[in-house]
Chimera marker file (.cmm) of the C-alpha trace (Angstrom):
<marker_set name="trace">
<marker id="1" x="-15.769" y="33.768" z="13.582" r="1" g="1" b="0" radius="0.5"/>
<marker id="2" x="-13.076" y="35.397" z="15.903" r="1" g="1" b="0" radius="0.5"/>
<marker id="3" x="-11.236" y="36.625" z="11.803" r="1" g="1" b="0" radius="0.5"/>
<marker id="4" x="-14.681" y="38.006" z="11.268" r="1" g="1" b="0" radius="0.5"/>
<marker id="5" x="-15.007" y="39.974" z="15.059" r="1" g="1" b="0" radius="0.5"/>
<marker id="6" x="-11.086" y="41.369" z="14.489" r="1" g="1" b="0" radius="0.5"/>
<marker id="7" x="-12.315" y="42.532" z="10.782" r="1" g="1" b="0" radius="0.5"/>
<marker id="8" x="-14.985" y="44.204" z="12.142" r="1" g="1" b="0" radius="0.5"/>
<marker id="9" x="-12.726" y="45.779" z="14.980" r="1" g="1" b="0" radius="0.5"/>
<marker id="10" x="-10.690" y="47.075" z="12.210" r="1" g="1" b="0" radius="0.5"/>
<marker id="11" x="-13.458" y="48.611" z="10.260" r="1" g="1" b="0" radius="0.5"/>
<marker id="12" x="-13.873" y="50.405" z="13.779" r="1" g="1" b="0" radius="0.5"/>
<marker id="13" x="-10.473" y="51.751" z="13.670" r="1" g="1" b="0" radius="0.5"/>
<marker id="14" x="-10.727" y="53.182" z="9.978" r="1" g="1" b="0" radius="0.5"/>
<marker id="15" x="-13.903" y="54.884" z="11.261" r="1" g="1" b="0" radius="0.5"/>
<marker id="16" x="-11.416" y="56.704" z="14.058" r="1" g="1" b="0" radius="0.5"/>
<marker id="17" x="-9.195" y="57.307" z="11.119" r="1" g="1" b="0" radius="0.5"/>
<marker id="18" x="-11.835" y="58.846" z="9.275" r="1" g="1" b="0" radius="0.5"/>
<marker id="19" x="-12.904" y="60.766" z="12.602" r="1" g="1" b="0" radius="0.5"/>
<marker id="20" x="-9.338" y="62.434" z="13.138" r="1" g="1" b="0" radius="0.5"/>
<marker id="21" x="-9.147" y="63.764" z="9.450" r="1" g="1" b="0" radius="0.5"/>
<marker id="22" x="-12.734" y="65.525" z="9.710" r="1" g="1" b="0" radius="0.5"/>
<marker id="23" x="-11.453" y="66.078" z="13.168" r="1" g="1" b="0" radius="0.5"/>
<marker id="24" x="-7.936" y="67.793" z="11.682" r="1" g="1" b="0" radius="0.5"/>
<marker id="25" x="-9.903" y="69.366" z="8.929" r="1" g="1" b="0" radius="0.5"/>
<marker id="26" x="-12.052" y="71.420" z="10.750" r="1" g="1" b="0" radius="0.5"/>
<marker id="27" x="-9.240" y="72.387" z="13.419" r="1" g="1" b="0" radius="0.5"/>
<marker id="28" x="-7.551" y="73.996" z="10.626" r="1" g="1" b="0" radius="0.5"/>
<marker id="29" x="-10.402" y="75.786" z="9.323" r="1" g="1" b="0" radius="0.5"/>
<marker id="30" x="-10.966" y="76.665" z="13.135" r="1" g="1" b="0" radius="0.5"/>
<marker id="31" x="-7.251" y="78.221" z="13.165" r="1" g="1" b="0" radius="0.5"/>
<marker id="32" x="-6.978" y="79.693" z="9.759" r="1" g="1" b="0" radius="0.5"/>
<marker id="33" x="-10.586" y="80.836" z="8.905" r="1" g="1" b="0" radius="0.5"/>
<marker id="34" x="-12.190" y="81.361" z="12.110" r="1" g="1" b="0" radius="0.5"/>
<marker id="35" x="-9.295" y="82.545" z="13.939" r="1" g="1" b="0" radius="0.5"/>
<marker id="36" x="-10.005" y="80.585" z="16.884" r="1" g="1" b="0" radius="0.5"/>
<marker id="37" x="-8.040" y="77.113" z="17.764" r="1" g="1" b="0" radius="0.5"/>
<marker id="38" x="-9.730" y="74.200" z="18.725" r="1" g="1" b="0" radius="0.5"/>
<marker id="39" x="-9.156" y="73.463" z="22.111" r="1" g="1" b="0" radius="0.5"/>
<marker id="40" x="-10.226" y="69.922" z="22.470" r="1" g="1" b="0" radius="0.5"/>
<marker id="41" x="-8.336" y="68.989" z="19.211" r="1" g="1" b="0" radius="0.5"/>
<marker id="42" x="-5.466" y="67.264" z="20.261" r="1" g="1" b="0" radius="0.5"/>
<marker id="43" x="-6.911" y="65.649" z="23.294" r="1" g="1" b="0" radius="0.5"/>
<marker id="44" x="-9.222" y="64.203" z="20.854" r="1" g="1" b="0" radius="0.5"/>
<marker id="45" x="-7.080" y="63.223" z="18.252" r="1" g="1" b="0" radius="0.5"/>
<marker id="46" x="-5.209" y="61.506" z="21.428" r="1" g="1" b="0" radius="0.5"/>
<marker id="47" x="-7.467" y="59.321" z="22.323" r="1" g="1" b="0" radius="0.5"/>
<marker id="48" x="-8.759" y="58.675" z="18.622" r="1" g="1" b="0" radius="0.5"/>
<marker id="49" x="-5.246" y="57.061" z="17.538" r="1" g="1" b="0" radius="0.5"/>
<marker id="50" x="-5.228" y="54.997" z="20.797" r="1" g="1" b="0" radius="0.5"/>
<marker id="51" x="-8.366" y="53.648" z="19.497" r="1" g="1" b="0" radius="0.5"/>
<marker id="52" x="-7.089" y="53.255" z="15.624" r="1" g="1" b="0" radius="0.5"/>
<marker id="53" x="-4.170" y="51.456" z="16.833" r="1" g="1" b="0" radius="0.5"/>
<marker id="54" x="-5.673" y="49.159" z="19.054" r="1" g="1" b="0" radius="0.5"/>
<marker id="55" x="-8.800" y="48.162" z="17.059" r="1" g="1" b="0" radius="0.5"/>
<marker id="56" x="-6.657" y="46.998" z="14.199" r="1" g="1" b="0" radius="0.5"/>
<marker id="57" x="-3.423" y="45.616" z="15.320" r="1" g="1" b="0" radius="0.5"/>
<marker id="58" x="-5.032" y="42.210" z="16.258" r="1" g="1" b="0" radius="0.5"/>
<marker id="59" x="-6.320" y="42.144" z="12.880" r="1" g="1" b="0" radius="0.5"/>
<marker id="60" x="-3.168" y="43.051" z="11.124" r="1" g="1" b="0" radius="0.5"/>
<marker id="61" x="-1.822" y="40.291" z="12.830" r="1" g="1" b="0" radius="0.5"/>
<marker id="62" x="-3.785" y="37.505" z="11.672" r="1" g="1" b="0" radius="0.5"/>
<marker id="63" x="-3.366" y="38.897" z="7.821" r="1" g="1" b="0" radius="0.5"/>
<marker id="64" x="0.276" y="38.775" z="8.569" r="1" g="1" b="0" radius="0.5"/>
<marker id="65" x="0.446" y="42.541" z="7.476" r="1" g="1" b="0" radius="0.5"/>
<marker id="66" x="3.126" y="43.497" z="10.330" r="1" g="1" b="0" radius="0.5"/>
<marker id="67" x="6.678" y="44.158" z="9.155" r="1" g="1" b="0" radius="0.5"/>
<marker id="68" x="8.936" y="41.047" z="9.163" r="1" g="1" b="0" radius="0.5"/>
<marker id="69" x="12.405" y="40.655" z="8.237" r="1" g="1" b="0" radius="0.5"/>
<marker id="70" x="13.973" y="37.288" z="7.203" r="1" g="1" b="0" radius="0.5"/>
<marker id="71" x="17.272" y="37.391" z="7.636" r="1" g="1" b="0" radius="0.5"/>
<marker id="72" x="18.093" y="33.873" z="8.059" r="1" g="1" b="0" radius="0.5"/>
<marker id="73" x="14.785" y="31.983" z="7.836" r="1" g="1" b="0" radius="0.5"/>
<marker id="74" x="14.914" y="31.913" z="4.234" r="1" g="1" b="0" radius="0.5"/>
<marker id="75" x="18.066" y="29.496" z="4.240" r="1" g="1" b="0" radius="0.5"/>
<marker id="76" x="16.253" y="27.328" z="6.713" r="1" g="1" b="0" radius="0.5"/>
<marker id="77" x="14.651" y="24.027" z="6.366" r="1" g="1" b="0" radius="0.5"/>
<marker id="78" x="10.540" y="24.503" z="6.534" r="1" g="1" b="0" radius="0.5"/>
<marker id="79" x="10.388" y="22.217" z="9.181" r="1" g="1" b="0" radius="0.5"/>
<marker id="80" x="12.760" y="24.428" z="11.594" r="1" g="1" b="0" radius="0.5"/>
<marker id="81" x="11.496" y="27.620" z="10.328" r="1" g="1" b="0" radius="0.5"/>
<marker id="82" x="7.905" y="26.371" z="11.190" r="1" g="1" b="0" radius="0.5"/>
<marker id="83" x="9.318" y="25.378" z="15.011" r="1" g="1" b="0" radius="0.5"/>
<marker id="84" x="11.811" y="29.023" z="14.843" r="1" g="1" b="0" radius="0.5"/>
<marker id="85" x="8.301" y="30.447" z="13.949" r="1" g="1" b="0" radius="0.5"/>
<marker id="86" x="6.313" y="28.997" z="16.612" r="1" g="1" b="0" radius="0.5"/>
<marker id="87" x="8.847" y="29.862" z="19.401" r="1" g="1" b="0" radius="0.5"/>
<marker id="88" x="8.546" y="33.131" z="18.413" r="1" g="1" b="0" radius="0.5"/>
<marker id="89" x="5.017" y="33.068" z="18.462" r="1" g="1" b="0" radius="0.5"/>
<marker id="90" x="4.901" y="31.498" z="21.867" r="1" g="1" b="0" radius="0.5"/>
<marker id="91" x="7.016" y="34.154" z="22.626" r="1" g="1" b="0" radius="0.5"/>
<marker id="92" x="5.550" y="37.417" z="21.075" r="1" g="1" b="0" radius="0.5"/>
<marker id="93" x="2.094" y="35.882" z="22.683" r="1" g="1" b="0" radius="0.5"/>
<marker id="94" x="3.647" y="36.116" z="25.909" r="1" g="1" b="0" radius="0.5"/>
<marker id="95" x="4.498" y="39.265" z="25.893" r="1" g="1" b="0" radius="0.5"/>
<marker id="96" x="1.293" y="40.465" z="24.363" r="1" g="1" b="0" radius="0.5"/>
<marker id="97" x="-0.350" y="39.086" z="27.250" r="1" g="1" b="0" radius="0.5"/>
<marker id="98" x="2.019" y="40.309" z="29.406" r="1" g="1" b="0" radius="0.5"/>
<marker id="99" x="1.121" y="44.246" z="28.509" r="1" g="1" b="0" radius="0.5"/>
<marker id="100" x="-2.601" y="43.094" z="28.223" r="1" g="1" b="0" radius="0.5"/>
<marker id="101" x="-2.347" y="42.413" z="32.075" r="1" g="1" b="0" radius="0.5"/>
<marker id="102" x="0.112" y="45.339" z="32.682" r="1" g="1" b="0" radius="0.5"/>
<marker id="103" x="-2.359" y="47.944" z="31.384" r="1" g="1" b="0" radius="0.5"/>
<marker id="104" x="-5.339" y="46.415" z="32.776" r="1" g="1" b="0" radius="0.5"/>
<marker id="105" x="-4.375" y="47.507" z="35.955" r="1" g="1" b="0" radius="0.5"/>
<marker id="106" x="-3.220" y="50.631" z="34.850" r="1" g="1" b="0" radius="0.5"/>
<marker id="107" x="-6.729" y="51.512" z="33.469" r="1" g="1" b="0" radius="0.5"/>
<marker id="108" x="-7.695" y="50.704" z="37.432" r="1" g="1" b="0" radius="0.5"/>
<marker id="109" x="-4.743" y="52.882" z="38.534" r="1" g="1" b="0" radius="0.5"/>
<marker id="110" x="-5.812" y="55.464" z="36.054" r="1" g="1" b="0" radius="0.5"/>
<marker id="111" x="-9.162" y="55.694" z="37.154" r="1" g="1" b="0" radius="0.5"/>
<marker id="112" x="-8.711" y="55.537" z="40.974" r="1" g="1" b="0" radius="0.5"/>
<marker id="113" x="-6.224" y="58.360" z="40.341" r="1" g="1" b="0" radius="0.5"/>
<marker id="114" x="-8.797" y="60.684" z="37.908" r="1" g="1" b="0" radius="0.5"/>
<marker id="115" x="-6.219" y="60.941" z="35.194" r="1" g="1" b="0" radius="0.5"/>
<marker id="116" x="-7.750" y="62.422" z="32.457" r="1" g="1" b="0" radius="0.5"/>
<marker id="117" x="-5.952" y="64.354" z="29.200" r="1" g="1" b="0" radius="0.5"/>
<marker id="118" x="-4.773" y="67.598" z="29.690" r="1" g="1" b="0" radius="0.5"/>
<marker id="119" x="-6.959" y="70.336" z="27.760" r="1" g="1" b="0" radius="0.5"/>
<marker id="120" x="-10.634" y="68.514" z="28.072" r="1" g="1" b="0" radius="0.5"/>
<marker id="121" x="-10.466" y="66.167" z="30.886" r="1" g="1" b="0" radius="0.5"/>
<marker id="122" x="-11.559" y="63.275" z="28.623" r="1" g="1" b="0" radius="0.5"/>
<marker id="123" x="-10.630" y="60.407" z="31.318" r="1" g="1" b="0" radius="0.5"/>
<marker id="124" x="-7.619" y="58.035" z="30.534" r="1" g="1" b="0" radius="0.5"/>
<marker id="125" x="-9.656" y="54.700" z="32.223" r="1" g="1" b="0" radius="0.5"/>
<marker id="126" x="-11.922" y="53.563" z="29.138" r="1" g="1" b="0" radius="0.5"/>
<marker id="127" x="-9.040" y="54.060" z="26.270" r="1" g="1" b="0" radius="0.5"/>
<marker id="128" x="-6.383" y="52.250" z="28.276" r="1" g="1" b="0" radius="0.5"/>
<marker id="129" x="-8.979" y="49.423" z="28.699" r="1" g="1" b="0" radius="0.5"/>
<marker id="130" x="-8.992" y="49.576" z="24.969" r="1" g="1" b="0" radius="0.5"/>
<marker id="131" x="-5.259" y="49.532" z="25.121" r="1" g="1" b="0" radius="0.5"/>
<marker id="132" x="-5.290" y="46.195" z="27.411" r="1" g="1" b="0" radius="0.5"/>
<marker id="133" x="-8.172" y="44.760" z="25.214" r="1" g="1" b="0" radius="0.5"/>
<marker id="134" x="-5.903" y="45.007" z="22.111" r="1" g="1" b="0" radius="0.5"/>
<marker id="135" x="-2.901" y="43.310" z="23.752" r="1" g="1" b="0" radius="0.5"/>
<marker id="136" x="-5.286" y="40.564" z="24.691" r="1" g="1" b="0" radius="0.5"/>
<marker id="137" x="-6.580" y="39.972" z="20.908" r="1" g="1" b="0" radius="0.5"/>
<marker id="138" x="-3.356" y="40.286" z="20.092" r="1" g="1" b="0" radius="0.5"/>
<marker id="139" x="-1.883" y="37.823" z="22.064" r="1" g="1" b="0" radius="0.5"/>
<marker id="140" x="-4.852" y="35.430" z="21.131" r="1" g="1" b="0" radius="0.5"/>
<marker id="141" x="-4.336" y="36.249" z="17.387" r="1" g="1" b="0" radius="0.5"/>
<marker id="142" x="-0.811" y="34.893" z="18.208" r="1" g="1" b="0" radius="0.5"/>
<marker id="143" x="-1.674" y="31.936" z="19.781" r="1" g="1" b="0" radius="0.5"/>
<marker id="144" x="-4.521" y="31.083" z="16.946" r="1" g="1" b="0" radius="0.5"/>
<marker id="145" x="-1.493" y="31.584" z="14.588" r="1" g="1" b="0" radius="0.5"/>
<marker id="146" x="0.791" y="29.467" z="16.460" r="1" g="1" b="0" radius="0.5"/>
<marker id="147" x="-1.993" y="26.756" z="16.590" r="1" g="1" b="0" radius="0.5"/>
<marker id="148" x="-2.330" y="27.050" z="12.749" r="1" g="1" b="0" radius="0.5"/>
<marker id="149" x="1.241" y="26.500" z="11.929" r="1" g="1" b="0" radius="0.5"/>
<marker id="150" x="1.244" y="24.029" z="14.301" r="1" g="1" b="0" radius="0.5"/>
<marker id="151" x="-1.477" y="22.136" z="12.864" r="1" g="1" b="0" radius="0.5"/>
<marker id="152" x="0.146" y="21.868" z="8.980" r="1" g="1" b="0" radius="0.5"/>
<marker id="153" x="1.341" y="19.241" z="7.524" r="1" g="1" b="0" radius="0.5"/>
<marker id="154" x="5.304" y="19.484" z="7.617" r="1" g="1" b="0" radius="0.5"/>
<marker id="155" x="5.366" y="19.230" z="3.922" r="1" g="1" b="0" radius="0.5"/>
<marker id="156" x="2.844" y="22.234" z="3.552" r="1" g="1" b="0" radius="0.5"/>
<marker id="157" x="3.805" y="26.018" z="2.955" r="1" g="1" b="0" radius="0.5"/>
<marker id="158" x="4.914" y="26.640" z="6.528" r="1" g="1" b="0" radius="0.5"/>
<link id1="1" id2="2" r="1" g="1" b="0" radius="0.2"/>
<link id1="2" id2="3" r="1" g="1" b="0" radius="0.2"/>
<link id1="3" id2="4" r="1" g="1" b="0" radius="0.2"/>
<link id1="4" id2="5" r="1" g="1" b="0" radius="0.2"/>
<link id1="5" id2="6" r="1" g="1" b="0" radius="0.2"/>
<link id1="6" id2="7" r="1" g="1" b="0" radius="0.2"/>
<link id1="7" id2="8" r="1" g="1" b="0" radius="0.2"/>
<link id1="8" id2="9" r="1" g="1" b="0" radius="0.2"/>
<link id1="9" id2="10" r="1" g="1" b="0" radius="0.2"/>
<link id1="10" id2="11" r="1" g="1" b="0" radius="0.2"/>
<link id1="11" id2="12" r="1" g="1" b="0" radius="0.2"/>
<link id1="12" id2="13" r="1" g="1" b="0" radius="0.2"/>
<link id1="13" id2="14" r="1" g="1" b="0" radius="0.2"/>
<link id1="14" id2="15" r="1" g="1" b="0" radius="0.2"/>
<link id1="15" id2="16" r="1" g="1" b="0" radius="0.2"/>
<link id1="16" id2="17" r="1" g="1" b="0" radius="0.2"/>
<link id1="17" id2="18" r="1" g="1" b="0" radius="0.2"/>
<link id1="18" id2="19" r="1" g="1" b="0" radius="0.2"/>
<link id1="19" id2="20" r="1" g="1" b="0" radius="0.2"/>
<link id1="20" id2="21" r="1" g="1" b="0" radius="0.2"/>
<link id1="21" id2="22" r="1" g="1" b="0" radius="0.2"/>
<link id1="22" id2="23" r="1" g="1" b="0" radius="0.2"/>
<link id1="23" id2="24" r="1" g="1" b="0" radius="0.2"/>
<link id1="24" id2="25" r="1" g="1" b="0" radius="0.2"/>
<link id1="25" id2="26" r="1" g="1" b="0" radius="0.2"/>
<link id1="26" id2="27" r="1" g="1" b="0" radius="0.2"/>
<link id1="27" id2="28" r="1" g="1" b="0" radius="0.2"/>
<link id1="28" id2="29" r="1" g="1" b="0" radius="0.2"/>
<link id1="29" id2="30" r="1" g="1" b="0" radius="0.2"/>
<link id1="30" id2="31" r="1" g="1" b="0" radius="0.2"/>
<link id1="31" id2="32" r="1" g="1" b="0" radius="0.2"/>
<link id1="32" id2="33" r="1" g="1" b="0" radius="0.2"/>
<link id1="33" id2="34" r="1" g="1" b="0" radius="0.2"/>
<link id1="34" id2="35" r="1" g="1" b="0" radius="0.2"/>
<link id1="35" id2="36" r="1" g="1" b="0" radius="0.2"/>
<link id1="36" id2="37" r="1" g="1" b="0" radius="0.2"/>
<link id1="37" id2="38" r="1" g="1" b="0" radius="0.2"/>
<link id1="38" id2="39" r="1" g="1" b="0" radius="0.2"/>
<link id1="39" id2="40" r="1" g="1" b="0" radius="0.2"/>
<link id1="40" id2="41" r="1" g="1" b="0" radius="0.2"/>
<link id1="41" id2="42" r="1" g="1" b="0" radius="0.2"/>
<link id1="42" id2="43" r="1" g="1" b="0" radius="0.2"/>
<link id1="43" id2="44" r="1" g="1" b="0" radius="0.2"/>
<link id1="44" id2="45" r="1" g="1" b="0" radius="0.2"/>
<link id1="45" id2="46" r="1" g="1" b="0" radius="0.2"/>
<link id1="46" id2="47" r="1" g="1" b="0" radius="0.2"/>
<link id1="47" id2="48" r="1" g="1" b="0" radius="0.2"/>
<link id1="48" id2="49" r="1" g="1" b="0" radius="0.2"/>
<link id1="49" id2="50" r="1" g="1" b="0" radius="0.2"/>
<link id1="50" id2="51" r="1" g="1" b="0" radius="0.2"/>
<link id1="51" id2="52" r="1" g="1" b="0" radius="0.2"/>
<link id1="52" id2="53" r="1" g="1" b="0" radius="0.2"/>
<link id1="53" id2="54" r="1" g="1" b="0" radius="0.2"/>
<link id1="54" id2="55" r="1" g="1" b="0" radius="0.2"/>
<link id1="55" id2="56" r="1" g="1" b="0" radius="0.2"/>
<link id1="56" id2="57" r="1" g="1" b="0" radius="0.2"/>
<link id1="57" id2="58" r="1" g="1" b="0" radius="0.2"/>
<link id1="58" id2="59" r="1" g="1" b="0" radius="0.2"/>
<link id1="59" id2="60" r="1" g="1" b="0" radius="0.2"/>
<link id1="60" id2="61" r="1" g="1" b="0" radius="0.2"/>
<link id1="61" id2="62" r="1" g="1" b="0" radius="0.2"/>
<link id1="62" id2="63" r="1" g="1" b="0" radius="0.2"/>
<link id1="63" id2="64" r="1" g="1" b="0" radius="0.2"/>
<link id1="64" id2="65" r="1" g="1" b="0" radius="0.2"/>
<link id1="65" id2="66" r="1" g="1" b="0" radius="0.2"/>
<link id1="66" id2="67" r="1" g="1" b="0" radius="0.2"/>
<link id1="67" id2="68" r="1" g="1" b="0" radius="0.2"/>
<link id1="68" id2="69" r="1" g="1" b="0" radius="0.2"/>
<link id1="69" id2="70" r="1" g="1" b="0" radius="0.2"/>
<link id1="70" id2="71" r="1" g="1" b="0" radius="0.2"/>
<link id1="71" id2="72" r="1" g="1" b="0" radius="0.2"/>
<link id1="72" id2="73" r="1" g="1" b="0" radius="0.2"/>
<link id1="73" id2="74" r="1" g="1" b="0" radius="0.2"/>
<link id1="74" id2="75" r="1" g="1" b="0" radius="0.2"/>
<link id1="75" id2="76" r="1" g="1" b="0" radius="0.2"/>
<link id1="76" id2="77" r="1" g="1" b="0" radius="0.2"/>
<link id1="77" id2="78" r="1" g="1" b="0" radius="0.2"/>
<link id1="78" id2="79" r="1" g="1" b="0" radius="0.2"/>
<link id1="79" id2="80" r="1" g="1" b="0" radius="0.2"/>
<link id1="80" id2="81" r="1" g="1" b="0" radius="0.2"/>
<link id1="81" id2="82" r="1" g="1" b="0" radius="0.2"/>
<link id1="82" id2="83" r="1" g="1" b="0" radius="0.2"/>
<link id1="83" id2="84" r="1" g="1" b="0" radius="0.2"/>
<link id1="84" id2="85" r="1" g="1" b="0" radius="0.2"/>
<link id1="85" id2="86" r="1" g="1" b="0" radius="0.2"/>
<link id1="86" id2="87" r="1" g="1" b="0" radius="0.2"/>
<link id1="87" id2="88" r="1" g="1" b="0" radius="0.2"/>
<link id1="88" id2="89" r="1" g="1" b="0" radius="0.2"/>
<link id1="89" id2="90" r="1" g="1" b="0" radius="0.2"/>
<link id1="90" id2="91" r="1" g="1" b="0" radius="0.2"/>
<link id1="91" id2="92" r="1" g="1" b="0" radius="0.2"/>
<link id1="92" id2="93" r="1" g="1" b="0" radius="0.2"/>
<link id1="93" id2="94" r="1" g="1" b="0" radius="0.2"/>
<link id1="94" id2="95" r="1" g="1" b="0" radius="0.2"/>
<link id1="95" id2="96" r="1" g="1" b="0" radius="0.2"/>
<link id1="96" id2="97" r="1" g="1" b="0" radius="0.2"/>
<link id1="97" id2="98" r="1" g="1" b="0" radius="0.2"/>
<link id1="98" id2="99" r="1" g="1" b="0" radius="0.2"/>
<link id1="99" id2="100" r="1" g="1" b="0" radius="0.2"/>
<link id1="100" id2="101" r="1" g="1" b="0" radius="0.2"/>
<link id1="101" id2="102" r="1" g="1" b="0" radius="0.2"/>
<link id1="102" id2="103" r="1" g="1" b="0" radius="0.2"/>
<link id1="103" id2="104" r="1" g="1" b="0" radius="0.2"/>
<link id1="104" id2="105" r="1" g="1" b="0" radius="0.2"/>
<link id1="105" id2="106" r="1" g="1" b="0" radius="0.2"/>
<link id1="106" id2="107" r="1" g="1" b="0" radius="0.2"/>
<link id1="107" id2="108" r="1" g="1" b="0" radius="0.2"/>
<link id1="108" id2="109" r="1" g="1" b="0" radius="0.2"/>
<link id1="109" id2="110" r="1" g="1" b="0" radius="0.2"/>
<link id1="110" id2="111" r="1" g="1" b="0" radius="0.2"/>
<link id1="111" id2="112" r="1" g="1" b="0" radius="0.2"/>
<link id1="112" id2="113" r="1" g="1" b="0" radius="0.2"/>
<link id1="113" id2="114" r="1" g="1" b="0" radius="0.2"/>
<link id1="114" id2="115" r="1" g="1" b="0" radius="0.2"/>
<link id1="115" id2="116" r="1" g="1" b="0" radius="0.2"/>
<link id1="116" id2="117" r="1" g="1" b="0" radius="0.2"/>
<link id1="117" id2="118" r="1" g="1" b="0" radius="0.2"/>
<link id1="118" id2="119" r="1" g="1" b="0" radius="0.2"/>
<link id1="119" id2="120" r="1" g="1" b="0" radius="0.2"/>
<link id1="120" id2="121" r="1" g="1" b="0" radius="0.2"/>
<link id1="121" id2="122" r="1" g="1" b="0" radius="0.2"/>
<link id1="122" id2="123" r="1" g="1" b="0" radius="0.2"/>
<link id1="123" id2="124" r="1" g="1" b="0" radius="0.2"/>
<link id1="124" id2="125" r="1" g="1" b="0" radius="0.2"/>
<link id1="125" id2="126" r="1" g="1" b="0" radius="0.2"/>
<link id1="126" id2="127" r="1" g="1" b="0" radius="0.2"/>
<link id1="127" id2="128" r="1" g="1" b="0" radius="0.2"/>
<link id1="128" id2="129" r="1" g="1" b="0" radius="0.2"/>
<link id1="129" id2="130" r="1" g="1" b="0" radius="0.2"/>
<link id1="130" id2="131" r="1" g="1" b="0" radius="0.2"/>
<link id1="131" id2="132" r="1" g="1" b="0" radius="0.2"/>
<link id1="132" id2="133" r="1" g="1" b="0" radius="0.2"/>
<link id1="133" id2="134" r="1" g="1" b="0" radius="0.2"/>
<link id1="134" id2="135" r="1" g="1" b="0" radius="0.2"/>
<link id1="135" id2="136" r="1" g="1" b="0" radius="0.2"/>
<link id1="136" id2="137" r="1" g="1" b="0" radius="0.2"/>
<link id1="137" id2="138" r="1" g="1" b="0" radius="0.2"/>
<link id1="138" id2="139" r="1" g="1" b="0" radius="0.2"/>
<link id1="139" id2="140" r="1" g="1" b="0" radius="0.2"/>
<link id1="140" id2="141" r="1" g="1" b="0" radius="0.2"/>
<link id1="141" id2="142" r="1" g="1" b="0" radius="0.2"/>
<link id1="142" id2="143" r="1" g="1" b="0" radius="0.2"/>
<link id1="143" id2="144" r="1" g="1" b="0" radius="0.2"/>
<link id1="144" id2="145" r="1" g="1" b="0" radius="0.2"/>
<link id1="145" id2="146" r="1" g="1" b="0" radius="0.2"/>
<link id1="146" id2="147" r="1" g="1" b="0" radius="0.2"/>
<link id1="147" id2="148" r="1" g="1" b="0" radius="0.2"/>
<link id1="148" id2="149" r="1" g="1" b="0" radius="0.2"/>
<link id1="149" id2="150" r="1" g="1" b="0" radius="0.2"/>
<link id1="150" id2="151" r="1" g="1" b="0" radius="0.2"/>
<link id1="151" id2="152" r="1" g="1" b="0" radius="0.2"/>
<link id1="152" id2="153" r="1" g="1" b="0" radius="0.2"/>
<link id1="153" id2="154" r="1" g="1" b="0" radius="0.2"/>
<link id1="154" id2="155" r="1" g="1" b="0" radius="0.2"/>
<link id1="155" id2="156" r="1" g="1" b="0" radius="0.2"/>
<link id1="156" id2="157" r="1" g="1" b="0" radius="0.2"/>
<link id1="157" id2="158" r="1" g="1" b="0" radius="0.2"/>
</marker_set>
């Protein structure tokens, strides 16, 4: 269920991805055939990645499609590269919540203070909710991975 709700956040990101290129394409026909720039462009294409980012990271995540480097955890026993593993979990899901909370009340800050992007005034508030709500899943994708690895038998693939 929550695999299934990240997927779908994801698909919602690739439709922001598909957003900025029609969004890119027709700036450039703006500039080159019209003759006129698009003014809202890269305010829009600002808040778009925020949204691309932070829709899919979560997801990412639980498919284990960030970048890792083993360096030594190949040489290790499984059973201590399962408990290396979950420290850094613990740890990467403390941090995650850590920014979740940090940029919560920046969102607050942002919209007491009317910040909004340069060019169009689109207001800051909403996509550094989105921001915060990604560290959150994040940090919950962490801790579901953490309880996964956790939960296998010693002798298993971990």
């Amino acid at each position: 269920m929550f695999g299934r709700f990240l997927r779908w956040l994801a698909y919602v990101g690739g439709a922001g991805l598909l957003w900025l290129l029609g969004l890119t394409v027709f700036a450039v026909f703006m500039r080159k055939i019209v003759g006129s720039p698009l003014i809202s462009g890269f305010d829009l294409s600002q808040v778009t990645l925020i949204v691309v980012v932070f829709s899919g990271i979560a997801y990412c995540s639980l498919k284990g499609g960030h970048v890792a480097v083993d360096l030594f955890s190949n040489a290790m026993p499984r059973g201590a590269r399962r408990w290396v593993d979950s420290g850094i979990g613990i740890c990467s899901a403390a941090v995650l919540g850590f920014l979740a909370w940090v940029n919560f009340i920046k969102a607050f800050e942002a919209r007491e203070l009317n910040e909004a992007t340069m060019m169009v005034q689109i207001p800051y508030f909403p996509f550094i909710l989105v921001i915060a709500a990604g560290f959150a899943l994040y940090a919950i994708t962490e801790i579901v991975l953490l309880v996964r690895r956790l939960s296998e038998a010693p002798g298993g693939n971990g």
